[in-house]
C-alpha positions as CSV (number, residue, x, y, z in Angstrom):
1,X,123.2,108.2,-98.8
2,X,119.7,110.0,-98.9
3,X,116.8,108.1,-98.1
4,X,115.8,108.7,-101.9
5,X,117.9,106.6,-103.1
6,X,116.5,103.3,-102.0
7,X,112.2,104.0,-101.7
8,X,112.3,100.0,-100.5
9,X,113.2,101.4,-97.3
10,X,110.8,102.4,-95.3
11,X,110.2,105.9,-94.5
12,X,110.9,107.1,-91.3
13,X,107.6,108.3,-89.9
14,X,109.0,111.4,-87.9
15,X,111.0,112.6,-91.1
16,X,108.3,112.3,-93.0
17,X,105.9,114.5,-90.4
18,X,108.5,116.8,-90.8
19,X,108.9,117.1,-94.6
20,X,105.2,117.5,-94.9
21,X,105.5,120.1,-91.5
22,X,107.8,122.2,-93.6
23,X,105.9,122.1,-97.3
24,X,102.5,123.2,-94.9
25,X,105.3,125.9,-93.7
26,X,106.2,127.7,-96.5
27,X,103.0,127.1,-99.2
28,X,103.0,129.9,-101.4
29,X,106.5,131.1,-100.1
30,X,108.7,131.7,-103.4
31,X,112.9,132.2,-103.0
32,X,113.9,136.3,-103.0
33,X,113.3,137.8,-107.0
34,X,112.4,134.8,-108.7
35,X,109.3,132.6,-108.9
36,X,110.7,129.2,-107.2
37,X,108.9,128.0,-104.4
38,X,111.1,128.7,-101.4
39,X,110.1,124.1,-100.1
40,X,113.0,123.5,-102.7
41,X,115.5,125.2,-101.1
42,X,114.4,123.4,-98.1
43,X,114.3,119.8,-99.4
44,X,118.0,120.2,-101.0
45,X,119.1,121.1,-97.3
46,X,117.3,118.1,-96.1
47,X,118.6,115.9,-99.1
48,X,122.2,117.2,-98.4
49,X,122.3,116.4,-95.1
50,X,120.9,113.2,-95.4
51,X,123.5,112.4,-97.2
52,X,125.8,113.3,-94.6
53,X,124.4,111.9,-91.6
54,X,121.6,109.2,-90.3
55,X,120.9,111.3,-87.3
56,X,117.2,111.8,-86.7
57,X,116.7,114.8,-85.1
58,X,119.6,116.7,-87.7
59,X,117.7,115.5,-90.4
60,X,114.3,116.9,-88.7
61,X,115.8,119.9,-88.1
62,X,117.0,120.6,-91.5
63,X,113.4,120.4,-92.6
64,X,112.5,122.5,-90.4
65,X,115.5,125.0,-90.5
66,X,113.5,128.1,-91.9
67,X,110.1,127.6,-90.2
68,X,110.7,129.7,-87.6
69,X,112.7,132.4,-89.1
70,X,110.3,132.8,-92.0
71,X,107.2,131.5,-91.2
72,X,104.6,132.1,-88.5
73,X,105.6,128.7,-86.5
74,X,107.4,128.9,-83.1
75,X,109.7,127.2,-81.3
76,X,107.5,126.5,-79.0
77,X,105.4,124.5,-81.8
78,X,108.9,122.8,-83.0
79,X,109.5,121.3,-79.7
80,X,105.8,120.4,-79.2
81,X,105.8,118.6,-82.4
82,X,109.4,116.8,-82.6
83,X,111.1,117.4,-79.1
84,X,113.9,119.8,-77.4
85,X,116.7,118.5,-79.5
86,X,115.2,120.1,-83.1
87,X,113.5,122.5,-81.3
88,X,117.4,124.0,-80.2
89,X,119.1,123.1,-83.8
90,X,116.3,125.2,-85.1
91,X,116.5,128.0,-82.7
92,X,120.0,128.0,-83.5
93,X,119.5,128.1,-87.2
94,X,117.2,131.1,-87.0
95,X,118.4,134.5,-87.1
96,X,116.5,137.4,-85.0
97,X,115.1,139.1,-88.0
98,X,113.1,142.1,-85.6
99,X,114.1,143.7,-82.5
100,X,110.2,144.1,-81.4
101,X,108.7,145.8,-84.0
102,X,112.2,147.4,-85.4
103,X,113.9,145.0,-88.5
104,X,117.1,144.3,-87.4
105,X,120.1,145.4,-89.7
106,X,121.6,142.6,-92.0
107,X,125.2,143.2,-90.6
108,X,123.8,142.6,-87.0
109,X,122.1,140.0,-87.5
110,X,125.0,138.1,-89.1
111,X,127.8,138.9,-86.7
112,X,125.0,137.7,-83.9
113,X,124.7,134.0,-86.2
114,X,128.1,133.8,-86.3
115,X,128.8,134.3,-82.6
116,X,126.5,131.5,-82.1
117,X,127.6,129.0,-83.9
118,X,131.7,129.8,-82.6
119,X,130.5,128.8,-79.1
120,X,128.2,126.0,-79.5
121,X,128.8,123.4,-76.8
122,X,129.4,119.6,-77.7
123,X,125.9,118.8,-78.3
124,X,125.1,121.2,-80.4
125,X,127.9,120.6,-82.9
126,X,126.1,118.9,-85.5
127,X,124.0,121.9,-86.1
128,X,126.8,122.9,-88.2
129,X,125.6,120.1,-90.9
130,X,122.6,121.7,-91.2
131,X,124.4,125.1,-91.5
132,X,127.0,124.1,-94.2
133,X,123.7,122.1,-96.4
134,X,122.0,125.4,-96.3
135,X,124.9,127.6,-97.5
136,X,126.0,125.0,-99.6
137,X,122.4,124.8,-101.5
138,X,122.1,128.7,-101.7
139,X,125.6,128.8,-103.4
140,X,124.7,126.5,-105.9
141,X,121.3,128.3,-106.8
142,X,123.4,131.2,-107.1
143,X,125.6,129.7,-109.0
144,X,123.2,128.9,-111.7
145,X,121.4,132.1,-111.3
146,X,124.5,134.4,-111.6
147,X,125.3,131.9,-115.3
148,X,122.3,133.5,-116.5
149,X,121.6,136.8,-115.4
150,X,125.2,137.6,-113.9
151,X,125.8,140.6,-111.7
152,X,122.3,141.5,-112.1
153,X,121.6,138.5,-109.3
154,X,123.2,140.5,-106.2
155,X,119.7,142.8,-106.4
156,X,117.5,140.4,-105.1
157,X,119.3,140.4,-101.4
158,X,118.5,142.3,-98.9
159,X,122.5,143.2,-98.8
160,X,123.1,143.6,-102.8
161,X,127.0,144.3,-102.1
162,X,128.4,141.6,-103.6
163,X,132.0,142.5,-101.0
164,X,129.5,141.9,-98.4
165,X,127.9,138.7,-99.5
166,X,131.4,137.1,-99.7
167,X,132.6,138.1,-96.3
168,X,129.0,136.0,-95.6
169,X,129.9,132.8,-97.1
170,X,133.3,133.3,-96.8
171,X,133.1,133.4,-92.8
172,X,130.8,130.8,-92.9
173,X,133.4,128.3,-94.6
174,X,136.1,129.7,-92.2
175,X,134.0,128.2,-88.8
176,X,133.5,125.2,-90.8
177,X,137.1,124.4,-91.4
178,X,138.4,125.3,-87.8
179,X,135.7,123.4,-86.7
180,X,137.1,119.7,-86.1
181,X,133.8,118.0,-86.1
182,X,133.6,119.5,-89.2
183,X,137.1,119.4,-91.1
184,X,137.9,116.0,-90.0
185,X,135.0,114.5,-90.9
186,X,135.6,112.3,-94.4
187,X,131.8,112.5,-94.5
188,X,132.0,116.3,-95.4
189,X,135.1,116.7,-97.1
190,X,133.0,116.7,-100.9
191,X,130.9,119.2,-99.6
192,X,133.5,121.4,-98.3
193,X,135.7,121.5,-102.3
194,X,132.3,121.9,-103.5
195,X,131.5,125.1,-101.4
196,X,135.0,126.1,-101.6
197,X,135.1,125.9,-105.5
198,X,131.3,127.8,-105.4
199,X,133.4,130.6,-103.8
200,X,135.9,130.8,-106.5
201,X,133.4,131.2,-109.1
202,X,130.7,133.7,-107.3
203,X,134.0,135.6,-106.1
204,X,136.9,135.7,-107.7
């Protein structure tokens, strides 16, 4: 259960550094087409995955999943601030969006996350909480977003296809459930009908 959900409990000082890391992070960042500040997306990954686990650093790192990839702050800054451990769950979060100067293609940068995270090594396993929170929250934005404005929604991605943005999430939920850290947990099991039923409506 989220730390929300009881505010008797103290609040963990490093989580909170990182909450207020990520909000400095992405001021004035809005989500792709629309006028949301991007920090929500972020604090329903975080709230997500502390649901899911207690584990510090996962939690940390869920804050602080997109600060690399679309802000200004580095690695180096991450591991600075909260350690090695966050500082690799969020380098393994972020895709390559450039090759130098040269944007790097949607396709390739996908096909490169997903080779990633099909050979993570033991320790690195529970990235993939942080991974299934973040596709998990952009399928239910979607969700809501395609109820209102339907097929109109697919413009506001880089990769408008809609084919192509279910081979995205669709491979996505395919490493999750080969994944046994992942499919065997009882922990994720609501969030894995939830994403799978998320599919069905977006896609079918």
């Amino acid at each position: 259960m989220g730390r929300y959900f009881n505010m008797t409990i103290n609040i963990n000082p490093r989580i909170k550094q990182a909450e207020e890391f990520a909000k400095k992070a992405h001021f004035g960042q809005t989500r792709k087409g629309k006028t949301t500040p991007f920090y929500r997306h972020v604090e329903e990954v975080a709230n997500i995955v502390e649901e899911i686990t207690n584990d510090e650093d996962v939690i940390i790192a869920a804050w602080l999943h997109d600060t690399v990839e679309d802000t200004s702050v580095t690695l180096n800054e991450i591991e600075s601030e909260f350690g090695p451990v966050v500082a690799n769950y969020v380098s393994l979060e972020t895709e390559e969006k450039k090759f130098g100067t040269t944007p790097s293609p949607w396709l390739t940068r996908k096909i490169k996350q997903f080779e990633r995270l099909t050979s993570l090594n033991a320790n690195e396993k529970k990235v993939l909480i942080i991974t299934l929170a973040d596709k998990l929250a952009n399928l239910r934005e979607m969700a809501k977003d395609y109820s209102e404005v339907g097929d109109r929604m697919w413009e506001r991605f880089t990769e408008p296809r809609k084919t192509h943005q279910f081979w995205y999430y669709q491979s996505f939920f395919a490493i999750f459930v080969t994944q046994p850290s992942v499919k065997e947990s009882k922990a994720l099991s609501k969030e894995l009908v939830e994403y799978s039923t998320l599919l069905t409506i977006l896609f079918s």
